[in-house]
ZAROVO-214371 format. One line per 10 residues: number of its first residue (from 1); their letters; for each residue z, x, y of C-alpha. Coordinates in nm, 3 decimals. Layout:
NUM) A) Z/X/Y | ... $
***
This chain:
1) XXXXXXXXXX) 0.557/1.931/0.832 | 0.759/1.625/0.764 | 0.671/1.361/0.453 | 0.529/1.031/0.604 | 0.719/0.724/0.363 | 0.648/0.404/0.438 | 0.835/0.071/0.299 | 0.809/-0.262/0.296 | 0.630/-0.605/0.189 | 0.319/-0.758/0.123 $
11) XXXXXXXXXX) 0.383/-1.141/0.224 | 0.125/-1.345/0.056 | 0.074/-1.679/0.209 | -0.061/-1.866/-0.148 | -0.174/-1.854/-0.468 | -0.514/-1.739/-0.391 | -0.380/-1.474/-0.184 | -0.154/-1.348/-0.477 | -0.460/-1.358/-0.703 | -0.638/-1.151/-0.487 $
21) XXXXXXXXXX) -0.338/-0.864/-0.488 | -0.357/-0.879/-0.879 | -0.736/-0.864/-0.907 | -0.765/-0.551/-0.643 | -0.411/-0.335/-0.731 | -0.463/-0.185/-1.030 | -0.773/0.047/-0.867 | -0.597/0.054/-0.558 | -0.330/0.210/-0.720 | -0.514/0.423/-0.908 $
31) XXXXXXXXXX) -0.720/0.554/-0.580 | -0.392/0.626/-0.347 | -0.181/0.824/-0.631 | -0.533/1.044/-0.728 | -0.511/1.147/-0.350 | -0.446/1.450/-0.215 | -0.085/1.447/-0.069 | 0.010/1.148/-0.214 | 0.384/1.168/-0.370 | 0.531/0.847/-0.461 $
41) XXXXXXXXXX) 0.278/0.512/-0.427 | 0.412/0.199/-0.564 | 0.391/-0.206/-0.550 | 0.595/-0.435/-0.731 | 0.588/-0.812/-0.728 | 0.967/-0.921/-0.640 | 1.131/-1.173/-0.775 | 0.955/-1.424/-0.489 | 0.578/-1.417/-0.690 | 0.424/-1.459/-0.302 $
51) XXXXXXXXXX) 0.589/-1.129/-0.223 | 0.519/-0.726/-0.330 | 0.758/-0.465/-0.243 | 0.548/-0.154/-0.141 | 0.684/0.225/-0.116 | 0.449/0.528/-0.056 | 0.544/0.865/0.025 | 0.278/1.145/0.154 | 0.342/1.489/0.185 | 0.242/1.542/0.557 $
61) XXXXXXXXXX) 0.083/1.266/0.862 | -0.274/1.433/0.777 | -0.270/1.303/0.391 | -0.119/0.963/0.522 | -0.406/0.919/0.774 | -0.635/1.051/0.507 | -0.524/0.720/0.235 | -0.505/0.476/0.582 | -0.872/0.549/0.676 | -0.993/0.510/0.271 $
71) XXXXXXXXXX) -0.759/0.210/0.279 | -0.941/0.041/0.543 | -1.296/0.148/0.400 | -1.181/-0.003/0.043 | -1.254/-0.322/-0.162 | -0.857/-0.340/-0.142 | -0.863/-0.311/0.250 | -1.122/-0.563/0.307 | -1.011/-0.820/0.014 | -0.624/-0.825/0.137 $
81) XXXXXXXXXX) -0.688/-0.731/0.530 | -0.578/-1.086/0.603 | -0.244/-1.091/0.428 | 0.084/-1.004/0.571 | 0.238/-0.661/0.583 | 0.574/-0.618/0.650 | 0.626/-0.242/0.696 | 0.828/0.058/0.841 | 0.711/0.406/0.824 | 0.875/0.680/0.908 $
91) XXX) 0.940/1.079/0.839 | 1.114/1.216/0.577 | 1.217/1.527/0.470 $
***
């Protein structure tokens, strides 16, 4: 089985929107790399304070679905579901 990586941005629209990132990342963070399969999970404000550059790498499409459905379920997920993702995942090796 291939890794799943996915890159990308999280576009926030405001102020209140980055607030919301910085009160809800640190556990999210902590959650997704204490995950099974997870390899590489990481967000990083750019230099643009309204944008976060996001890279996560899973070991297989079953651990990725795994951290997507606990995602959704999540403070994180519901608290941020309204900002902007800017993403492209694909397989690695």
């Amino acid at each position: 089985m291939s890794a799943i990586e996915l890159k990308g941005r999280l576009i926030c629209e405001d102020d209140e929107e980055v607030e919301t990132v910085i009160r809800y990342l640190p556990r999210h963070v902590e959650l997704t790399r204490g995950e099974a399969g997870c390899l590489h999970f990481e967000v990083v404000q750019t230099e643009d304070p309204l944008v976060w550059s996001v890279a996560e790498r899973f070991a297989d499409q079953s651990a990725f679905d795994a951290h997507q459905k606990r995602v959704k379920a999540s403070g994180w997920g519901r608290a941020t579901a309204g900002i902007t993702r800017d993403y492209v995942i694909s397989r690695g090796a």
